[in-house]
C-alpha positions as CSV (number, residue, x, y, z in Angstrom):
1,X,18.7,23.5,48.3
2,X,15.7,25.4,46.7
3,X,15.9,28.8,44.8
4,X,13.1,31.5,45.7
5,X,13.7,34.0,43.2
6,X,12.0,37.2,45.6
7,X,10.4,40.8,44.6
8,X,10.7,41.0,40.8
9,X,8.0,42.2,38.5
10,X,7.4,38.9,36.9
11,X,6.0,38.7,33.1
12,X,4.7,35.6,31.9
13,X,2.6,36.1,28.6
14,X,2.2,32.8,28.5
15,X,0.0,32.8,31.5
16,X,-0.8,36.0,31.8
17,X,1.2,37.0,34.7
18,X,2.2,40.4,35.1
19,X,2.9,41.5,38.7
20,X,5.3,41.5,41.6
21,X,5.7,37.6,43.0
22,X,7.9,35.1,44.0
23,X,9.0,32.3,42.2
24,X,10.2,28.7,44.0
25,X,12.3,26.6,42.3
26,X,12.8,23.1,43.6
27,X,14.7,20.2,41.7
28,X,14.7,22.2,38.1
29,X,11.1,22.8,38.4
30,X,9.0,25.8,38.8
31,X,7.0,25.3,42.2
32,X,5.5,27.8,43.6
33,X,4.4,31.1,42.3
34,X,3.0,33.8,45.1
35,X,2.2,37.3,45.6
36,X,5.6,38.9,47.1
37,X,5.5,38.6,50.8
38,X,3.2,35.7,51.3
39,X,4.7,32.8,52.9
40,X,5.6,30.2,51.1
41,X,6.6,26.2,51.3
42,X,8.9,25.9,54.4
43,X,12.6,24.8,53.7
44,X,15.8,26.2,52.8
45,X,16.3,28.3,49.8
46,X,19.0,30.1,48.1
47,X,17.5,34.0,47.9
48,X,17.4,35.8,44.5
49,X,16.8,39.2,45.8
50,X,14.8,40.4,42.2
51,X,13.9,43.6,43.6
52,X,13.4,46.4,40.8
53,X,14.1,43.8,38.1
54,X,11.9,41.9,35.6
55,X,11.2,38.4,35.9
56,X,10.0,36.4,32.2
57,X,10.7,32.9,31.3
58,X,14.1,32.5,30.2
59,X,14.2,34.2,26.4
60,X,13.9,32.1,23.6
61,X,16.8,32.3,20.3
62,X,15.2,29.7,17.6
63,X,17.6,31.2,14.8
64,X,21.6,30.9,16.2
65,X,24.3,29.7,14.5
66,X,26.3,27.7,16.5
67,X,29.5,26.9,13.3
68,X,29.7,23.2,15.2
69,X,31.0,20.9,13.8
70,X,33.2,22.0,10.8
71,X,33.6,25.4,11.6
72,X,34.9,25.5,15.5
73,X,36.9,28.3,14.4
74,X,34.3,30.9,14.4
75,X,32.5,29.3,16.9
76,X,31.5,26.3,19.3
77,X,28.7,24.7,21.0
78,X,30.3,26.3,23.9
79,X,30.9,30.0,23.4
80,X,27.8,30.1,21.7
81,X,25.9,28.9,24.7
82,X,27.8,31.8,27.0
83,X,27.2,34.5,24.8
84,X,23.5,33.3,24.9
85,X,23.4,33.0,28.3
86,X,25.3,36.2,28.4
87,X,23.2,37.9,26.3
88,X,20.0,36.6,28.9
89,X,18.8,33.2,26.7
90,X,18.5,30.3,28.4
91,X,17.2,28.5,25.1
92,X,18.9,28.1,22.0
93,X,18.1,26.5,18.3
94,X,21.2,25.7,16.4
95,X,20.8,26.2,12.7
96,X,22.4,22.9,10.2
97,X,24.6,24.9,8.1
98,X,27.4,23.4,9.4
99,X,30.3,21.0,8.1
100,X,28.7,18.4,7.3
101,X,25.4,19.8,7.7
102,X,23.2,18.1,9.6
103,X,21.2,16.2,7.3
104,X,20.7,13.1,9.4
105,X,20.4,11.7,12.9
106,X,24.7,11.2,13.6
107,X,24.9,15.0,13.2
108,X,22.1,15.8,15.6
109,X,23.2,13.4,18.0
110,X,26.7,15.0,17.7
111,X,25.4,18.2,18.6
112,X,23.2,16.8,21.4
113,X,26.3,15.6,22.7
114,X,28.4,18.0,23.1
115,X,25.7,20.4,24.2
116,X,24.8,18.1,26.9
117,X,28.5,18.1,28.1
118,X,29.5,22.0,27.5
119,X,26.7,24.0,26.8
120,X,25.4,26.5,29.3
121,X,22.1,26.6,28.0
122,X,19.4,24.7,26.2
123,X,20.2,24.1,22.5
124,X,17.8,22.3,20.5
125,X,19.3,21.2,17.0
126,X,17.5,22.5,14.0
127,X,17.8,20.0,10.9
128,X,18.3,20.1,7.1
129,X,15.5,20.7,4.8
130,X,17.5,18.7,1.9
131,X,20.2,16.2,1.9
132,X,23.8,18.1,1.9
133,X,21.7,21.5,1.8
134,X,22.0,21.3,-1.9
135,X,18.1,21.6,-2.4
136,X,18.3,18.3,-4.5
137,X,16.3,15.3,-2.5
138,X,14.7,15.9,1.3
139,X,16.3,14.9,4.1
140,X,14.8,11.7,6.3
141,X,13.0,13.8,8.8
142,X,11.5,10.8,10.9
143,X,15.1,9.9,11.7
144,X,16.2,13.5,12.2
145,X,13.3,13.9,14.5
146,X,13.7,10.9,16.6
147,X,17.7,11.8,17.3
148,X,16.2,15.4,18.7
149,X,15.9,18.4,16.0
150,X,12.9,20.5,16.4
151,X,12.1,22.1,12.9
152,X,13.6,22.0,9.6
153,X,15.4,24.7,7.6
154,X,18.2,25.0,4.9
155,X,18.8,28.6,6.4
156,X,21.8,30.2,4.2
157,X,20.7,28.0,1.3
158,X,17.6,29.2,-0.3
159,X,15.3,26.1,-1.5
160,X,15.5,27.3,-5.3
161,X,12.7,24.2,-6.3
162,X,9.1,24.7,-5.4
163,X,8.5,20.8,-6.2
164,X,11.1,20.4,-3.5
165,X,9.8,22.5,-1.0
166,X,6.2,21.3,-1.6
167,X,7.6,17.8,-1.1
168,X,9.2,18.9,2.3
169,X,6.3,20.6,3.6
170,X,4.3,17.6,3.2
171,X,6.6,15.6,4.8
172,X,7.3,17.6,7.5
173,X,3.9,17.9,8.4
174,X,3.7,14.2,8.5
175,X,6.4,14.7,11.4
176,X,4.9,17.4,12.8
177,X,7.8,19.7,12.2
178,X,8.2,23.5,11.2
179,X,9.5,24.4,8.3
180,X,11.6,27.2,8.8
181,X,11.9,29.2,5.4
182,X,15.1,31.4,4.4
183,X,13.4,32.8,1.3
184,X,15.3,34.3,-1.3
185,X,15.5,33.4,-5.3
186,X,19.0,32.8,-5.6
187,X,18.7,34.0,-9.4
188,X,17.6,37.1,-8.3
189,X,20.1,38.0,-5.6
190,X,23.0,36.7,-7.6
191,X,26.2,38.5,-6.6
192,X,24.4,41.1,-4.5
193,X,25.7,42.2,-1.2
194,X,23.6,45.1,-0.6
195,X,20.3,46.1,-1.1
196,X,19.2,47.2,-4.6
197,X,18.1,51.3,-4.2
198,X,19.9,54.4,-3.5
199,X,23.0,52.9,-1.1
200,X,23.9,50.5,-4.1
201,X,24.1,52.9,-6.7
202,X,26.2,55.8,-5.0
203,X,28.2,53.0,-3.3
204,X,28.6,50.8,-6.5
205,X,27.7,47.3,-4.8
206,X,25.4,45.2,-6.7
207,X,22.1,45.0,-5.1
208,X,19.6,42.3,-4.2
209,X,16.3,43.2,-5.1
210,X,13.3,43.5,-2.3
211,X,11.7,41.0,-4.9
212,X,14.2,38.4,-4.2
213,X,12.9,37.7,-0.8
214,X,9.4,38.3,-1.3
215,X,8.7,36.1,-4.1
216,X,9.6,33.1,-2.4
217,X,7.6,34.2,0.6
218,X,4.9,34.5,-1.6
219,X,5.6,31.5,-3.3
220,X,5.9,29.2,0.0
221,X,2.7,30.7,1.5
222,X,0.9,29.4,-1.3
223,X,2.5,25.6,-1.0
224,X,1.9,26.4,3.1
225,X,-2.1,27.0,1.8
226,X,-1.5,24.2,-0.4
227,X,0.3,21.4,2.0
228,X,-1.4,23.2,5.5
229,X,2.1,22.5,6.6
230,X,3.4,25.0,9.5
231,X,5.8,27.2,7.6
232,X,7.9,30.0,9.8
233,X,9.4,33.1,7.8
234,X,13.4,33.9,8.6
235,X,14.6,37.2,8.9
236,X,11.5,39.3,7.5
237,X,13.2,42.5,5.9
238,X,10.9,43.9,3.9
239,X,7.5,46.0,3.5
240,X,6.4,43.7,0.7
241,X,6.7,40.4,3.1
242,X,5.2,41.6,6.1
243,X,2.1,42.4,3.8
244,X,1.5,39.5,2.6
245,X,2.7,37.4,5.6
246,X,-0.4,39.5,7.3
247,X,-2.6,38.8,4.2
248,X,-2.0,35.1,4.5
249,X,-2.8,34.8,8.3
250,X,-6.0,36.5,7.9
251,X,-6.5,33.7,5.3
252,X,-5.6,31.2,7.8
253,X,-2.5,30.1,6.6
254,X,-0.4,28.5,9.4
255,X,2.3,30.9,8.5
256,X,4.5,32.8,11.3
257,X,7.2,35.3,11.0
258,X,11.1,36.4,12.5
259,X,12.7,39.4,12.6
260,X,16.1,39.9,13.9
261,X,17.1,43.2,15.7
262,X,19.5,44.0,13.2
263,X,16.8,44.5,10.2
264,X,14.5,46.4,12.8
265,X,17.1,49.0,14.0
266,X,19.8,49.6,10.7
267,X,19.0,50.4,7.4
268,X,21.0,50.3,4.0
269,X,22.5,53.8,5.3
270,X,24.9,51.7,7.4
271,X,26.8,49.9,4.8
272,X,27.3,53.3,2.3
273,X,31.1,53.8,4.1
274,X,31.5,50.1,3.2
275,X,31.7,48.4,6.9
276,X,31.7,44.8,6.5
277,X,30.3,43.9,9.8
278,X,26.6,45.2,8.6
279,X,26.5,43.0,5.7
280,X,24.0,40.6,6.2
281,X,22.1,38.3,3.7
282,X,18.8,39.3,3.2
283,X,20.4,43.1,3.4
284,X,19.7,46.2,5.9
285,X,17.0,47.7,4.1
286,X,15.2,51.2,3.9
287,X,13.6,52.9,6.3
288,X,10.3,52.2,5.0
289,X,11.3,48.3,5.4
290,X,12.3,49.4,8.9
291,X,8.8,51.2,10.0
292,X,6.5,48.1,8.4
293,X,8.8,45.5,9.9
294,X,7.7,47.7,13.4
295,X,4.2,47.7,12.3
296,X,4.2,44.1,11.8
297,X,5.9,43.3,14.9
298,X,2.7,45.8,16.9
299,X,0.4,44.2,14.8
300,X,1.2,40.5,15.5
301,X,1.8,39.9,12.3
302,X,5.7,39.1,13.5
303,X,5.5,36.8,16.5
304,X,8.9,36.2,16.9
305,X,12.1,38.6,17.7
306,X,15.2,35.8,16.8
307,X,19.1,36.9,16.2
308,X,20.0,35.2,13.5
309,X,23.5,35.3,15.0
310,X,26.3,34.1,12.6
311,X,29.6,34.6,13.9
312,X,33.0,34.8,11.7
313,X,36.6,35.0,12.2
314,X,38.0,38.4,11.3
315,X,39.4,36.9,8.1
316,X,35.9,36.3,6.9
317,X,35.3,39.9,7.4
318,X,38.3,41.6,7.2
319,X,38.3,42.0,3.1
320,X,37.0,43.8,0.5
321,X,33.1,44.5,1.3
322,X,32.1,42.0,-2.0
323,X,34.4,39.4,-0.8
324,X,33.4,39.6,2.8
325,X,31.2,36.7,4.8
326,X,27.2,38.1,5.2
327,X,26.6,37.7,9.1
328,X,26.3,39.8,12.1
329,X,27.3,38.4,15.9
330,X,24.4,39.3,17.6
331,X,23.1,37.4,20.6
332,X,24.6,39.5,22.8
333,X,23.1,42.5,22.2
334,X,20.0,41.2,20.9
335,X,17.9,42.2,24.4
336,X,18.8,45.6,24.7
337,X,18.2,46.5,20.7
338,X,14.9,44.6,21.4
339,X,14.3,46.6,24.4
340,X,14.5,49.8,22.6
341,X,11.2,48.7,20.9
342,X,9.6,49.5,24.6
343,X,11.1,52.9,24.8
344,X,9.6,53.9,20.9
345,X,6.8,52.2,21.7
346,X,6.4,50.2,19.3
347,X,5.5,47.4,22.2
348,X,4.7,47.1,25.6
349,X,6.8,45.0,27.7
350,X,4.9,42.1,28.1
351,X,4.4,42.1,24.0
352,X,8.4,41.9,23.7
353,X,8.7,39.4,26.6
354,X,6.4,37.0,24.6
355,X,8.1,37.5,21.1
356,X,10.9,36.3,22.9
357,X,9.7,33.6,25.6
358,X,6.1,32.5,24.5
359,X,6.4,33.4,20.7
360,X,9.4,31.5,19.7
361,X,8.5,28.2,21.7
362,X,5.1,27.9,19.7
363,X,6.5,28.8,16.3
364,X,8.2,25.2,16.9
365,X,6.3,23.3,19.4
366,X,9.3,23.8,22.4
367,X,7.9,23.0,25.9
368,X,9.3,26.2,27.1
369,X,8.5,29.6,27.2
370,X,6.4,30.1,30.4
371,X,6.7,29.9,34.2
372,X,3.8,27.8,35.1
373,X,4.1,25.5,37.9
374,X,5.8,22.2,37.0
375,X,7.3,23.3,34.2
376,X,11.2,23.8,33.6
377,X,13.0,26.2,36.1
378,X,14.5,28.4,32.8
379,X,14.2,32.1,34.2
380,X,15.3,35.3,33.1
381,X,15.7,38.3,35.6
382,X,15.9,41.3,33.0
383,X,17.6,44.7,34.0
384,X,15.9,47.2,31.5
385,X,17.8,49.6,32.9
386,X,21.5,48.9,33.3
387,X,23.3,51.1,30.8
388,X,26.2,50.0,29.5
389,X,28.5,50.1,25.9
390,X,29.1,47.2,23.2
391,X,32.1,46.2,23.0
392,X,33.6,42.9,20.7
393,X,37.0,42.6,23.0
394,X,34.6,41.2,25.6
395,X,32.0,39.4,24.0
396,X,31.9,35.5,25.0
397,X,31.1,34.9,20.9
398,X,33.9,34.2,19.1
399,X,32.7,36.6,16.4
400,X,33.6,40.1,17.2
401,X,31.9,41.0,14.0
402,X,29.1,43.7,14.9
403,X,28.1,46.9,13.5
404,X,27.3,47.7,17.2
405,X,30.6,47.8,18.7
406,X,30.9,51.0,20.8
407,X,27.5,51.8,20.7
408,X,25.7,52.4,24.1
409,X,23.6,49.9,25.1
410,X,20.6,50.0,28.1
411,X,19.1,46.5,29.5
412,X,20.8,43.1,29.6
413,X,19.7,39.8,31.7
414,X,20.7,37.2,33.8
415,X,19.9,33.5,33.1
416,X,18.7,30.8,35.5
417,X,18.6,27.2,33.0
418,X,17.0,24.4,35.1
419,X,17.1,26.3,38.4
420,X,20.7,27.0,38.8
421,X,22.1,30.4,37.9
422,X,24.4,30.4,34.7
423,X,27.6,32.3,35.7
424,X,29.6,33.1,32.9
């Protein structure tokens, strides 16, 4: 049996739908897509009444962090997937920082595995940069692409060597692969935990410099000029990126950009009475870094909204605020901090829906992202309105570690992944 998904305002950037029709799912596949209340193929169908919600493609996470293997105690192919699917993605890309990293084609094909047998969503592997994420010799991308990974990235392990990174862009290029660039110079940021400014001076934390990230962005656009590899920026926090991310696609760098909901909505103010659960690596930054990430993000200059969501067992986080893991848990409320963006806004609707559908699957060549007929039956039916309030006791994530908990929340998503609904 069918699914006719019927009376939703449907957004589909990536086709430039914006309107009130009705979507027919048949065997995983989009269909049939109609103005509501013209008739449509004959036949049974299931009825998704969508009436007064938003219909997009299902929303697109290219930066999770799924801890499998190696680290199944803070979190799993599995609960990862349901707190996507809980928090309204129907597609997933799993970071390699994992135990052992995956460096080569018998980690990806792990992962594959298991997703393919638990996962309630899509996950797409992201591979390793360098062999052992050590930053020492590149990793075979021809055999890491062939067993399924969909960019490259040593996210959580800067690539300290520009002769190493120029070599991987070239080679990723060969593959036709993204490189996806956590930039930071290691030397710089040594033993920070905060960012360097007011907050780490009254608080007594070392800092990390705005420098530290933004020399390596400026460094890796040039070898992106250099190599016309496709490089994609992680976690954007500050001014000084964002202006020369923008300087270097008017250039015509192939360059593209991430931020995550946590750097767009805290600043350094949330870590001054020393909670844990907002230390992140790069750090919450000012408010300035706050309004140009926005600016960015209006401008087009940030394609992509991503979560960057790192889970940790409460012993990770639980200790004194040097000692402590950098990470937030954030898939879950990912859509409604993004939503907020609407309300201030900073965006209209359909420009969030394709940072988070459209955007994302482009940045790394996923066939995903839209609702045009005959492609994948990945939907997700937005409430922007439902109000409701964070809390970690019930998140599907194993990490409950979330500067968010107990905050009020408005908007959240159900998720259809190859035409059947996810019920979590």
């Amino acid at each position: 049996m069918g699914l006719l998904i019927r009376g939703g305002r449907v957004i589909d950037p990536g086709c430039g739908l914006d309107g009130k029709f009705d979507i027919l799912i048949e065997d995983g596949k989009i269909v049939e897509i109609i103005p509501h209340g013209k008739s449509h193929k004959s036949g049974k169908h299931q009825i998704y009444e969508a009436k007064g919600k938003v219909v997009t493609p299902g929303l697109i996470d290219i930066h999770v962090h799924l801890r499998e293997p190696g680290h199944e105690y803070k979190e799993t192919i599995k609960s990862g997937s349901e707190a996507a699917a809980r928090g309204g993605f129907s597609t997933i890309c799993c970071m390699p920082n994992t135990i052992p990293p995956n460096d080569c084609a018998a980690v990806t094909e792990l992962i594959l595995r298991k997703a393919s047998a638990e996962a309630k969503v899509n996950v797409f592997p992201i591979g390793a940069i360098s062999k052992g994420l050590e930053g020492k010799a590149i990793a075979e991308y021809g055999d890491l692409k062939e067993a399924g990974v969909v960019a490259i990235s040593d996210d959580g392990h800067p690539v300290a060597s520009a002769q190493l990174m120029r070599r991987a862009m070239e080679y990723a290029r060969a593959f036709g692969l993204t490189v996806i660039d956590h930039c930071e110079d290691p030397l710089l940021s040594a033993g920070g935990v905060v960012n360097e400014g007011l907050i780490s001076t009254l608080t007594g934390l070392k800092g990390i410099p705005a420098a530290a990230e933004e020399s390596i962005v400026a460094r890796d656009i040039l070898l992106a000029e250099l190599t016309a590899a496709r490089l994609h920026i992680a976690h954007v926090s500050t001014a000084g990126s964002v202006r020369m991310i923008r300087e270097a696609k008017a250039r015509g760098v192939p360059v593209t950009a991430e931020v995550t909901p946590n750097h767009f909505t805290l600043t350094e103010e949330s870590v001054k009475n020393y909670d844990t659960n907002a230390k992140i690596n790069p750090p919450l930054r000012t408010k300035a870094d706050v309004e140009a990430l926005k600016e960015g993000l209006a401008d087009g200059t940030i394609e992509v909204i991503a979560s960057d969501h790192a889970p940790h067992s409460p012993a990770e986080k639980e200790l004194e605020f040097d000692m402590a893991a950098f990470g937030i848990s954030g898939i879950e409320v990912s859509l409604p901090l993004s939503l907020n963006l609407v309300r201030d806004k900073v965006l209209s609707l359909k420009d969030l829906v394709a940072k988070m559908t459209i955007g994302p699957a482009r940045v790394i060549g996923l066939r995903k992202g839209t609702l045009t007929v005959g492609s994948d039956a990945d939907v997700s039916i937005l409430d922007i309105d439902r109000e409701w309030t964070a809390d970690v006791r019930v998140f599907r994530s194993k990490g409950k570690n979330s500067p968010f908990n107990g905050s009020p929340m408005k908007g959240s998503a159900e998720v259809i992944v190859g035409g059947k609904p996810v019920k979590i």
